[in-house]
C-alpha positions as CSV (number, residue, x, y, z in Angstrom):
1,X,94.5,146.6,-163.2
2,X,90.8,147.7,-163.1
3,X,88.1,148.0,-166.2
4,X,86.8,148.9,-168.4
5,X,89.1,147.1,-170.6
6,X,89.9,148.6,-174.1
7,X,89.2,145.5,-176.7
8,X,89.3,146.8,-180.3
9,X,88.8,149.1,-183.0
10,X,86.3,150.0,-185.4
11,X,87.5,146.9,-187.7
12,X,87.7,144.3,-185.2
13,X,85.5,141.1,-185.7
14,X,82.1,142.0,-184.8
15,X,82.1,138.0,-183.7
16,X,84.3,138.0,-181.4
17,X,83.3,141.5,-179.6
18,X,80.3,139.9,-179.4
19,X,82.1,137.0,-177.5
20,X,83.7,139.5,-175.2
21,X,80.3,141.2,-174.1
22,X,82.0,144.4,-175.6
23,X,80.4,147.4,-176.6
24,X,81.3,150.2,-179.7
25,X,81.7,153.9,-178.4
26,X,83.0,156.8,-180.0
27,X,84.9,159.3,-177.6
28,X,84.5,162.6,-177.7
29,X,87.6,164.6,-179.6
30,X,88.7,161.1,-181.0
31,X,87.9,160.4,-185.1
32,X,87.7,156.0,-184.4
33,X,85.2,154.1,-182.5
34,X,86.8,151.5,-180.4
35,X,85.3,148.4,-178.5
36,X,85.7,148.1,-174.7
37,X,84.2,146.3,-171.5
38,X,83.3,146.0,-168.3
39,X,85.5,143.4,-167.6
40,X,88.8,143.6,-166.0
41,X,92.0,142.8,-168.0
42,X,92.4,139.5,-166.2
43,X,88.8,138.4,-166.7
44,X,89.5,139.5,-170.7
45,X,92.7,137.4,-171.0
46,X,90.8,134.2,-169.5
47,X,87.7,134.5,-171.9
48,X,90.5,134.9,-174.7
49,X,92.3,132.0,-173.7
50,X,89.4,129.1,-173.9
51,X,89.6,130.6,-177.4
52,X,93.1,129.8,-178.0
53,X,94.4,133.2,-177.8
54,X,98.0,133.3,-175.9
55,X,100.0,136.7,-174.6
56,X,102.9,136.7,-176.9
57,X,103.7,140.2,-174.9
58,X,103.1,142.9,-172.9
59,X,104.4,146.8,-172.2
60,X,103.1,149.9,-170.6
61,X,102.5,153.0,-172.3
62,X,101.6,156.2,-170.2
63,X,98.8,154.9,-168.2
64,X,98.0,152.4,-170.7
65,X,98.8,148.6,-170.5
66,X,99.1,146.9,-173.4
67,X,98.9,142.9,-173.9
68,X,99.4,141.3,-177.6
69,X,98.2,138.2,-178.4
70,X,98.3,135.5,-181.2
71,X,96.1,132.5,-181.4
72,X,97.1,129.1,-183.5
């Protein structure tokens, strides 16, 4: 999968965006900011995990991949 790499919405911890190197945009037609990078998926899911994070799952929608995690 190539970036950029969706990342969060407008509530997610500014902290660990921050972490993530990922920026806040707005798209045009949508009504929610959301976070995204550069970064490939891959690259995203190894940053997350030095922070404990682990993929609990994953599923495709569309286009769109979709990984949720949970961290201890």
């Amino acid at each position: 999968e190539a970036g950029p790499t969706m990342v969060g919405d407008e509530h997610s911890d500014p902290n660990l965006m921050d972490f993530l190197g990922a920026r806040k945009r707005n798209m045009p037609g949508n009504n929610f900011c959301e976070y995204y990078v550069n970064d490939v998926p891959r690259v995203v899911l190894d940053k997350l995990e030095k922070l404990g994070y682990r993929v609990v799952s994953m599923t495709g929608v569309g286009q769109t991949l979709v990984w949720c995690l949970h961290r201890e």
